[in-house]
N, C-alpha and C positions, 0 to 999 in steps of 0.2 A: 259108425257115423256119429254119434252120440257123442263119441269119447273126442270127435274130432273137432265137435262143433262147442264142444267146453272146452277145450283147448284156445279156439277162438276167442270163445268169452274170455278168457282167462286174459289171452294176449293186449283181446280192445280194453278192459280194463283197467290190463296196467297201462296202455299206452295213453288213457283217459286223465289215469289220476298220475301220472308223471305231467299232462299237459296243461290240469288246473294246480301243480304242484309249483310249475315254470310259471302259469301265470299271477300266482301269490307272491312270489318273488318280486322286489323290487329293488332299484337300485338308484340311489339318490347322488345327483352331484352335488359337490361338494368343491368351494371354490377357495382360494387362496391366492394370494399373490408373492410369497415367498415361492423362493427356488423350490425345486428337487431336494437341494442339500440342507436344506432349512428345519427345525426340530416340527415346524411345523405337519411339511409331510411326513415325517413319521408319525404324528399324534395324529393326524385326516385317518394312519392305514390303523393304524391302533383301536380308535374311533371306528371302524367300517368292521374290524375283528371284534371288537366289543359286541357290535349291531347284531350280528349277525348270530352272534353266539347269544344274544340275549333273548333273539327272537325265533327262535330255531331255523338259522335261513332266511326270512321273510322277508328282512330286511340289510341292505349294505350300502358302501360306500365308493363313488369312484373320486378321486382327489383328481382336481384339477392345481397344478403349480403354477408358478413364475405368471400370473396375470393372466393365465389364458383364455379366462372365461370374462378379461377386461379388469381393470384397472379400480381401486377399489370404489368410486363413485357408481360405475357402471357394471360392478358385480352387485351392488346393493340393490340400486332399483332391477338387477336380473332378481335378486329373492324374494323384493315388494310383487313383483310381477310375474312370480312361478315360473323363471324360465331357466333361475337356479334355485336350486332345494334348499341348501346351508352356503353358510358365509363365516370364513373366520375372519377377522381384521380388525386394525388397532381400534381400540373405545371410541378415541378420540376423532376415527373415521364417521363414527354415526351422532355426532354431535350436531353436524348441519340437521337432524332432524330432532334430537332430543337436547336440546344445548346445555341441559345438568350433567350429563356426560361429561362432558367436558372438565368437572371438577377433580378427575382424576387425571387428569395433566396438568394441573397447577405446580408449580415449579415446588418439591421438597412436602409437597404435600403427606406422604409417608414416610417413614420414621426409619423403614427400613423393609425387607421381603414379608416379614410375619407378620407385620404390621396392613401391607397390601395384600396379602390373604385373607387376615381378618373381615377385612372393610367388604373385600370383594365378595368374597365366601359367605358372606353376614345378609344382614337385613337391606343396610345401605344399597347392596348389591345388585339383590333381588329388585329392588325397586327402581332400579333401573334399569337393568333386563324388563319386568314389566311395561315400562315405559313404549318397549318397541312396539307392542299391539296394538298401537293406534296407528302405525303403521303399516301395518300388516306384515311384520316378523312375530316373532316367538324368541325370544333371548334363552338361550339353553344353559352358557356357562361362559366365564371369565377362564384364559388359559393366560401362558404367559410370553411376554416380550422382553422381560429384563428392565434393568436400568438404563435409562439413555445416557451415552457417552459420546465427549464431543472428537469427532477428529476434523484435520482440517491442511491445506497443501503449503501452508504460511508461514508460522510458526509456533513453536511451544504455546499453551495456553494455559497459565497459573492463577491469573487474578483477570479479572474482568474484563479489565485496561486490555489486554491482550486479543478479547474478541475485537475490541471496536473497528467496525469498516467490514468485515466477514459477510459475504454474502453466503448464508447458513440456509442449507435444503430443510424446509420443513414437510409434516403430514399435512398442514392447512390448519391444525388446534388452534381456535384464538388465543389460549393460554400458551403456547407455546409461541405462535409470531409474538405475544406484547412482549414475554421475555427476553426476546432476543433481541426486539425496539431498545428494551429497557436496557440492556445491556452493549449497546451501541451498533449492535450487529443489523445486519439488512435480510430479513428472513425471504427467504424465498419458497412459497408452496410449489411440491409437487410431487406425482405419483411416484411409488420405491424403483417403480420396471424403468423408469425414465432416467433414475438416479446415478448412474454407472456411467454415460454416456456424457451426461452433466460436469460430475468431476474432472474425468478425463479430458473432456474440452475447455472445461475453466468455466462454461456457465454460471456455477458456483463453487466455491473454495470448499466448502465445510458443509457437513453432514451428522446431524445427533440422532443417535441410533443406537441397540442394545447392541451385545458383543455380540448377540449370535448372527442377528441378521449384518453386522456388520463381515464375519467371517464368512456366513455364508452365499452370502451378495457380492463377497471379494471387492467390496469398498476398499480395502488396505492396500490394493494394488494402487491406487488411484489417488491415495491420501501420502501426508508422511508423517504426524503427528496423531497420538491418540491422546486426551486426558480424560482420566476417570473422574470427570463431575460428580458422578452419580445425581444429576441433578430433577431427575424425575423420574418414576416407576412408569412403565409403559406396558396397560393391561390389553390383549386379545379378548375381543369376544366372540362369542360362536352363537350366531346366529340363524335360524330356519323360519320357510314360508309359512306364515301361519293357517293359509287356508288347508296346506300340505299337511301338517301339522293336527289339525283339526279334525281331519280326513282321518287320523288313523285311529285307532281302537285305543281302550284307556292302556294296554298292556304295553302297547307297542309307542305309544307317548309316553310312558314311564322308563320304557327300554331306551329309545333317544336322548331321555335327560339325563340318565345314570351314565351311557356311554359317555356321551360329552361331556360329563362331568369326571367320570374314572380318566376319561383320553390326555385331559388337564393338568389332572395330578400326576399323569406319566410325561409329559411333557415339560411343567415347571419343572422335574427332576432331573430331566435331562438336561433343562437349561443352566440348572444350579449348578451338574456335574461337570459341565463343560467351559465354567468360565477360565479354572489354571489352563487349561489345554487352550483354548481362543488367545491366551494372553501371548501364551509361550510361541505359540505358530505364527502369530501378525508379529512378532519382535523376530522372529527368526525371517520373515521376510522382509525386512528393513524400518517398520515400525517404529519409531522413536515412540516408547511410552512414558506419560509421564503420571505417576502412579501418583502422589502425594500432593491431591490440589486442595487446598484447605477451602471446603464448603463455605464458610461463614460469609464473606464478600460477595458470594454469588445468593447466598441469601436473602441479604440486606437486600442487596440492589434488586433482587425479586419480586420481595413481598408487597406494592401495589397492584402485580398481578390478582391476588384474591380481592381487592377492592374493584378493581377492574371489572372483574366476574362476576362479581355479585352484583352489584351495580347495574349490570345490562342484566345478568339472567335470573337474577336468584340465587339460593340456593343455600345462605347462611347456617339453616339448619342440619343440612349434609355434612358442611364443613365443620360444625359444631361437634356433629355424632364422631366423624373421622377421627376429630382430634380423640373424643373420649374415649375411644378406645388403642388410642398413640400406644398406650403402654400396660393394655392387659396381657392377659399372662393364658 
């Protein structure tokens, strides 16, 4: 009897500590509005395999894609409001509440990728990740979107002259509709899940977008023109609920930031690896590209944008730091 009734212990034990084992566990959603095929959800599963291994299990990730947890104004107030855990989406989506964001969609603002790493990766960066805690986010880390490139169903577009009359899909950046004001174009704000649909019907003509989200959104089916502006770096950021946040122990806030910060760096890699391949496959579907569009005219015609900006938000001193470090090494 003895032998039978330790055996018991034995069993309720482990069925005890398997059941405060399951309830340590947690699992956090995780929202996006990129497709499935987008590098994004690879870096959400990358990020949830970081988590998880950093915190022996305690903590993971389930990726929500293509808008499902809503559209990115109404995924945001879900993360204000704890009803989603983390938020990846473009900078320039959380400007309506921190409008210095914004300085990183000023038309030509970076110099080049290493240049918007710096900036990002740096102090400038962090201090605007800090920014969202008045909100009640936590800024974790900048990942990446690429270079904005314009396509459009119209024509070739080389010099400026060539947007004027374009009703061009924008994210809603101020810097981004004045530029395209400024450039003769008719900006239209609106969300990426709506974008496809748009095209297709003529809504609007043109779409500026990086190459990934362009291939992996199958904008190309939809367009017949791409040229490579590269007329502004377009950063991701990764956001979480701060009260969530808060909530957890110092070990497992340090594991969150490192995840989302290593998920990043696997991410912009992929994005960098993938642009020959994005080029080569929207020109094999009918693609007209037009590679060699000389920056300097879309420059010019730009730079009111930064007076623009600063003028209503501030921020001179940010753009100041940016430039200083244009060309460290």
């Amino acid at each position: 009897m003895k032998v039978k009734n330790l055996f018991k212990t034995l069993l309720l034990a482990g069925a005890l500590a398997g059941m405060i084992g399951t309830a340590q566990a947690e699992t956090l959603r995780f929202a996006s509005e990129a497709p499935r095929s987008d590098t994004q959800f690879r870096a959400g599963e990358k990020f949830s395999e970081l988590l998880k291994a950093k915190t022996g299990g305690a903590l993971d990730l389930k990726v929500f894609p293509d808008s499902s947890l809503g559209a990115f104004q109404a995924a945001i107030s879900g993360v204000r409001g704890g009803t989603i855990d983390i938020i990846v989406s473009g900078s320039g989506n959380f400007a309506g509440l921190v409008p210095l964001m914004g300085i990183f969609d000023i038309p030509f603002m970076f110099k080049d990728t290493a240049h918007a790493y710096r900036v990002l990766d740096g102090k400038i960066g962090q201090d605007m990740l800090d920014r969202l805690e008045a909100y009640g986010m936590k800024g974790l880390a900048f990942w990446d979107n690429g270079w904005r490139e314009l396509t459009n169903s119209r024509g070739p577009v080389r010099t400026p002259a060539d947007v004027k009359g374009l009703k061009v899909r924008t994210n809603g950046s101020p810097a981004h509709n004045e530029t395209w004001k400024l450039l003769g174009a008719k900006p239209v704000p609106m969300p990426i899940g709506e974008l496809y649909t748009a095209l297709e019907m003529k809504t609007v003509d043109s779409q500026e977008q990086s190459l990934g989200l362009l291939y992996s959104g199958k904008f190309y089916e939809v367009q017949k023109y791409l040229s490579l502006t590269n007329h502004a770096y377009s950063a991701l950021l990764v956001a979480m609920n701060k009260a969530k946040f808060d909530a957890l122990s110092p070990a497992h806030q340090k594991a969150v930031i490192e995840a989302a910060q290593e998920a990043g760096a696997y991410q912009r890699k992929l994005n960098n690896d993938n642009v020959a391949k994005i080029l080569a496959e929207v020109k094999k579907a009918g693609l007209q590209v037009i590679e060699k569009v000389d920056p300097a005219p879309f420059f010019e015609a730009s730079k009111p944008v930064r007076q623009m900006f600063t003028s209503k938000y501030g921020g001179e001193d940010y753009i100041k730091a940016v430039d200083a470090v244009r060309d460290a090494k």
